[in-house]
C-alpha positions, 0 to 999 in steps of 0.5 A: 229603642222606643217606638214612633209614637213614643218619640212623637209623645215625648216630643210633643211633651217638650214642646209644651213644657218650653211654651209654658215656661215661655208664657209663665216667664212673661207673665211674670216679666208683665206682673214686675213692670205694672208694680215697677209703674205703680211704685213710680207713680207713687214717688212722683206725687209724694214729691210734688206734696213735699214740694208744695209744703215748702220743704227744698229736696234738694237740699237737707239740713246740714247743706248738702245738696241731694239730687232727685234724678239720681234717686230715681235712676237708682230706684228704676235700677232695683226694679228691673233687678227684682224683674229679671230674679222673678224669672224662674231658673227653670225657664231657662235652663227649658228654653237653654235645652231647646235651643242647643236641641234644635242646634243639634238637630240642625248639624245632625241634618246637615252632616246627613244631607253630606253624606247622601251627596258624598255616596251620590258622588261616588256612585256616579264616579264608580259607574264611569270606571272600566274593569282596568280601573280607568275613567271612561272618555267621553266618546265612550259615554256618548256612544254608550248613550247612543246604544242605550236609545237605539236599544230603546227605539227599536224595542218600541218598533218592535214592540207586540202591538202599539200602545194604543189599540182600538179593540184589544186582540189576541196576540198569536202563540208562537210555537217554537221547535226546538231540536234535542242535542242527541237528536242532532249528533245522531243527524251528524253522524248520519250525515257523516256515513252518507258522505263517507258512503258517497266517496267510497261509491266514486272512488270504486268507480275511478278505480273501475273506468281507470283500473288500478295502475292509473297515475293521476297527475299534479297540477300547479297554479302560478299567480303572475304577482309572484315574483318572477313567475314566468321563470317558476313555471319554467321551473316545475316538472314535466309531468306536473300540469303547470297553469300560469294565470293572469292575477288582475284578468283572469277569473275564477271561472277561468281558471277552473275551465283550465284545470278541466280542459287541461285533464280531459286533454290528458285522459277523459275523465281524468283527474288532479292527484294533487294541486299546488296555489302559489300566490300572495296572501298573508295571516288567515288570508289568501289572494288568488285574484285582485281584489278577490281576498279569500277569509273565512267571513268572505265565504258566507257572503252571498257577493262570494257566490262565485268563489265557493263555486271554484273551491266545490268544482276543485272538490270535484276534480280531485282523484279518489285513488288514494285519499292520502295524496289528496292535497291542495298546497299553499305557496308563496305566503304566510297563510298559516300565520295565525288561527284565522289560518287552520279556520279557513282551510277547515272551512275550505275542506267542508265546502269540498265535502263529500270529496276528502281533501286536506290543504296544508301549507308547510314551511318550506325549510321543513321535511314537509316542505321540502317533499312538496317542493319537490313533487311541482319544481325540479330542485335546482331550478327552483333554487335559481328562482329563488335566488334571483326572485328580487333582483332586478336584472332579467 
């Protein structure tokens, strides 16, 4: 392949070739015509001399009659044929070659100019797919638009400093801080043995002002929306603190000034072994009071200021002795019916910190729920409770 310049030159050389060959071809078209005139005038002024000598044209010797207009159509005839044989083959055979180059020049750009349109086309098709191979709706590609200028706007809001600036300033350095990964695992790890240490202090100290032959008792909180409540609390032991709560009334203050006053009652200075929630709830969320749904997004709220309380005073109360019993249990629901589930007990369990306390919410068909049914219920009452729990006699 030939450089630019070279195309160019030769392109030029063409060019010119087919000028000259148009010119040559002209001048040659011009050259016929004068002589064709010249030869005709010729004609005219020996016609009128054989005229004026008395001779007829039209007629010869034998009588036949020959006609002048016809001799002349013959003889303008010849002459354009003799102008059209004095243009040279190779004028046009140039000028044939340009034309069909400048056809093929014209389908070549027109083939481009589709092509440039099918691509700009296709592109534009391809960025509205999904990953699933589906057209995006229209919603999607407004709210995309929408994004794209709220982006855009509150990058200019936030921008170092405004376009225009009367003097230019220094912008500040900004230093940043940044803590190694080893430098806060050995930080939670410290923070684990002040915990660990923490719990072991108060669980000498219960063991010292109780002594070791204390018992600690359970407690059990029943919600009033729990089907027949009233029947359930008459069903728990006698040796377990039963609280029957008013769902849409009480608060969560409440219901911890019941659970102290209850224990003070007991033994001063006692505290729960274990606590048992019964209430409605469902995946990943447990309701102790109206309107007061308990998830893990809700614990970081600062309007559940008043829930994270309760959890850190239940933490509180619960007996060091043995840290095997110290169990909060969840009835009445299917708190555990999802991941959201175990991430809200982990979440409840590190508020309670430094206190070492494990909920758990077993099937009540299981071994496990069976033991938990009955360390809080007498079993044949809970039974009768269960049986009778959606039917509508008293």
């Amino acid at each position: 392949m030939g450089s630019g310049s070279s195309k160019k030159a030769r392109k030029v050389s063409t060019v010119i070739t087919a000028t000259a060959a148009f010119e040559d071809a002209g001048k040659k078209a011009a050259t016929g015509r004068d002589e064709g005139a010249q030869n005709k005038n010729k004609g005219e002024d020996g016609g009128n001399q054989y005229k004026h000598n008395g001779t007829d044209s039209s007629q010869n010797s034998n009588g036949h009659v020959l006609r002048q207009d016809n001799m002349e159509d013959t003889h303008s005839d010849r002459q354009q044929d003799g102008d059209q044989e004095q243009i040279p083959k190779e004028a046009v055979v140039k000028i044939q070659s340009v034309f069909r180059g400048y056809q093929d020049r014209q389908l070549l750009k027109k083939q481009s100019d589709m092509a440039i349109k099918i691509q700009r086309r296709f592109r534009r098709h391809m960025s509205q797919q999904t990953d699933d191979g589906e057209t995006k709706p229209k919603e999607d590609k407004i709210e995309e638009q929408k994004e794209d200028l709220d982006k855009r706007r509150d990058d200019r809001e936030n921008r170092a400093r405004a376009w225009r600036d009367d003097t230019p300033e220094l912008l500040r350095r900004k230093y940043s801080v940044h803590v190694g990964e080893k430098t806060q695992e050995e930080f939670k790890n410290f923070q684990d043995e002040i915990t660990e240490l923490r719990w072991k202090a108060e669980q000498q100290i219960e063991r010292n002002v109780y002594g070791d032959t204390h018992s600690p008792r359970r407690v059990l909180f029943i919600s009033s929306n729990v089907q027949k409540s009233s029947e359930l609390t008459e069903a728990g032991l006698p040796d377990v603190l039963t609280f029957h709560y008013d769902f849409t009334k009480d608060t969560f203050e409440n219901l911890i000034k019941m659970l102290e006053l209850n224990l003070e009652a007991y033994k001063p200075g006692s505290r729960a072994r274990s606590i048992c929630f019964v209430s409605q709830g469902g995946p990943g969320v447990l309701y102790l009071l109206k309107k007061r749904a308990l998830t893990v997004p809700k614990l970081k709220k600062e309007s559940e200021a008043d829930q994270v309380r309760f959890w850190e005073s239940v933490g509180r109360r619960m007996s060091k002795v043995s840290y095997q019993d110290s169990i909060i249990h969840v009835m009445g629901n299917n708190v555990m019916g999802n991941e959201k589930g175990q991430l809200l007990f982990d979440s409840l369990e590190t508020i309670m910190m430094p206190s070492v306390v494990k909920f758990k919410a077993p099937l009540e068909l299981s071994e496990e729920g069976q033991e938990m049914i009955s360390s809080y219920f007498d079993l044949p009452k809970y039974k009768t409770w269960k049986m009778r729990r959606y039917s509508k006699t008293e």
